[in-house]
C-alpha positions in Angstrom: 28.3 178.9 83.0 30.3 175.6 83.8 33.4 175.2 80.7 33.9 171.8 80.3 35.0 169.5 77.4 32.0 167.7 77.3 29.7 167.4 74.3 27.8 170.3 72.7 25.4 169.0 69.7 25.8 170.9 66.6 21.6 169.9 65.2 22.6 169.3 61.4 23.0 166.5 58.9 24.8 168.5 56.6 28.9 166.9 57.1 30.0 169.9 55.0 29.2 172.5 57.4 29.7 170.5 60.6 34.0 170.1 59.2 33.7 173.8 58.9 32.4 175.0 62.0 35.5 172.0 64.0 37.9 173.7 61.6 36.9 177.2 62.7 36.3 176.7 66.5 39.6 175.2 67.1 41.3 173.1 69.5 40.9 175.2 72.3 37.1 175.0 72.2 35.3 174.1 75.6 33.2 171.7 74.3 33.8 168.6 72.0 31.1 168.8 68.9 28.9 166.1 67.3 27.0 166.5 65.0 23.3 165.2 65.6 20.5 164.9 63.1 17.1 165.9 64.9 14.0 166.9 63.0 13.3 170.1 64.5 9.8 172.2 63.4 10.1 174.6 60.3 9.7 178.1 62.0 8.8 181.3 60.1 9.5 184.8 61.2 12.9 187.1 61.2 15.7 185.1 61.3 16.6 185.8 65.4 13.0 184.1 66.7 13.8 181.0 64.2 17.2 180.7 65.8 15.9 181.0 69.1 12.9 178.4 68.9 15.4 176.3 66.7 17.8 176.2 70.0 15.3 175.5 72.6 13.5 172.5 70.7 16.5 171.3 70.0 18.2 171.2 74.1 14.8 169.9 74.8 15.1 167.2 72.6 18.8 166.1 73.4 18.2 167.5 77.3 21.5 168.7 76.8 23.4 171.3 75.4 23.2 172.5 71.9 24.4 174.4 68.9 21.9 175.1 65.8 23.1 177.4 63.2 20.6 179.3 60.4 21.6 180.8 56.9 19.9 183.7 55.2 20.3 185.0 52.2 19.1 188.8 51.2 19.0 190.4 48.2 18.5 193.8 48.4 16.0 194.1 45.1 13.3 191.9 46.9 14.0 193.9 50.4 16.0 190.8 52.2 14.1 188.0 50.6 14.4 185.0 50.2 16.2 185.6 53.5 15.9 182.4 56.3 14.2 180.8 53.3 17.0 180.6 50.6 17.5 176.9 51.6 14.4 175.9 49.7 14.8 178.1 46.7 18.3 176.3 46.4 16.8 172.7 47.0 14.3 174.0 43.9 16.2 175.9 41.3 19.9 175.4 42.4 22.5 178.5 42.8 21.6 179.0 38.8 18.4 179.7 39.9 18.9 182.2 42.1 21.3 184.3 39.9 18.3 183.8 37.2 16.3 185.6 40.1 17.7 189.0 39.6 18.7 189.1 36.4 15.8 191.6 35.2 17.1 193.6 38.2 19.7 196.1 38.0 21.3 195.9 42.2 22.6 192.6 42.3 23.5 193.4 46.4 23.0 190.9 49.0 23.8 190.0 52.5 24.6 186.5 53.2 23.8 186.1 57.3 24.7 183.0 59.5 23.0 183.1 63.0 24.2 180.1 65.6 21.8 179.5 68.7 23.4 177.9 71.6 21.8 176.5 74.7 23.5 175.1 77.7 20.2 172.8 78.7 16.9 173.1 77.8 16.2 175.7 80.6 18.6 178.6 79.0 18.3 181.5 77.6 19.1 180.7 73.8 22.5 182.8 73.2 22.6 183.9 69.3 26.0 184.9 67.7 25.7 186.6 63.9 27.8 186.9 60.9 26.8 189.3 58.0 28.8 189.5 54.9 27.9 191.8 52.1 28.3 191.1 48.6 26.4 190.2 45.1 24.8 187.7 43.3 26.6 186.5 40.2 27.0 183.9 37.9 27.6 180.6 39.8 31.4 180.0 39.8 33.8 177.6 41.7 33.4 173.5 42.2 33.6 173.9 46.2 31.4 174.7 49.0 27.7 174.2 49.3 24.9 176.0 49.1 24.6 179.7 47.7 28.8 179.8 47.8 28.7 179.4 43.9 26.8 182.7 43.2 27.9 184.7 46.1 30.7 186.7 45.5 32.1 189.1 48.5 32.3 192.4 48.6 35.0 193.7 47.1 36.6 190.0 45.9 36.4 189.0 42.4 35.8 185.3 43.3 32.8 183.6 44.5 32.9 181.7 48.0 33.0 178.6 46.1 36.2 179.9 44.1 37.9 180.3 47.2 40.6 178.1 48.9 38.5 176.7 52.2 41.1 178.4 54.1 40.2 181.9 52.7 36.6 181.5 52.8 37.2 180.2 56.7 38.8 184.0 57.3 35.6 186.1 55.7 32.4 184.3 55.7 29.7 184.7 57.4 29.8 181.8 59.2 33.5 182.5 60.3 32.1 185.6 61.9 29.7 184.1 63.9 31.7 181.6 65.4 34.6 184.1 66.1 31.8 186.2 67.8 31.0 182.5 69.3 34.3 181.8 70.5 34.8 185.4 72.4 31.9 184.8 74.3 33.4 181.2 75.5 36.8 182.8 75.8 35.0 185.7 78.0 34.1 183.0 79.7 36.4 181.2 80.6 38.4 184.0 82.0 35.8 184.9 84.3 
């Protein structure tokens, strides 16, 4: 794989998680990322085949390479659901919603996943680094973040993502985790 400091597209419109993933990849980062806004087709299926069909419409679009990124959110009571989907029961009933979801439900466990697809051109193999944090669904909490971080709270924390310090959440998410699994595989690279 040829490490250079050109441009890898990061396919999203959403400014919030593109300042997240430059804050989290660092400086040292082969590749200088942009966000671009593509419309790429709604897949359905397990959240690695959306990832992967994600990635390669999206290098074929930009005929270049890119970087997409999918969140899931499982509660354990509905056996992983609303999983990939969660992004449309938040644009519908909101992180109040969700919490509103389980409350006739005694296990309040879920997984919050982050899966990022990268392709070097449009001819790759898309490459899929994951990030799974445990935790529960609670009252929504906290005046930062985005999406679901207002009723996630982490394993173990007593404070919701959203509650958190950016810095914190940027050492436990599950977005962090994916792009530290992200950045090995560059580093790997790069020492080869």
């Amino acid at each position: 794989m040829k490490m250079s400091r050109g441009t890898l597209y990061f396919i999203t419109s959403n400014k919030d998680k593109l300042a997240e993933v430059i804050a989290l990849l660092g400086h040292d980062f082969p590749y200088k990322l942009e966000s671009k806004k593509v419309d790429l087709n709604e897949y359905q299926g397990d959240e690695d085949f959306i990832v992967k069909k994600k990635c390669l419409e999206a290098a074929k679009l930009v005929n270049g390479p890119v970087m997409v990124e999918d969140t899931s959110l499982g509660f354990d009571a509905f056996g992983g659901l609303p999983g990939p989907y969660v992004k449309y029961f938040l644009d519908s009933i909101g992180p109040e919603g969700l919490h509103k979801m389980l409350m006739g439900w005694e296990n309040k466990n879920a997984s919050a996943a982050c899966r990022i697809g990268f392709c070097e051109s449009p001819s790759s193999v898309p490459i899929i680094f994951k990030g799974i944090v445990k935790g529960s669904i609670v009252e929504p909490r906290g005046s930062t973040g985005f999406g679901f971080d207002y009723c996630f709270q982490p394993e173990g924390l007593s404070l919701t993502f959203s509650q958190m310090e950016m810095e914190s959440k940027n050492k436990l998410s599950h977005r962090y985790l994916a792009v530290q699994a992200m950045k090995v595989f560059f580093q790997k690279e790069k020492d080869q």
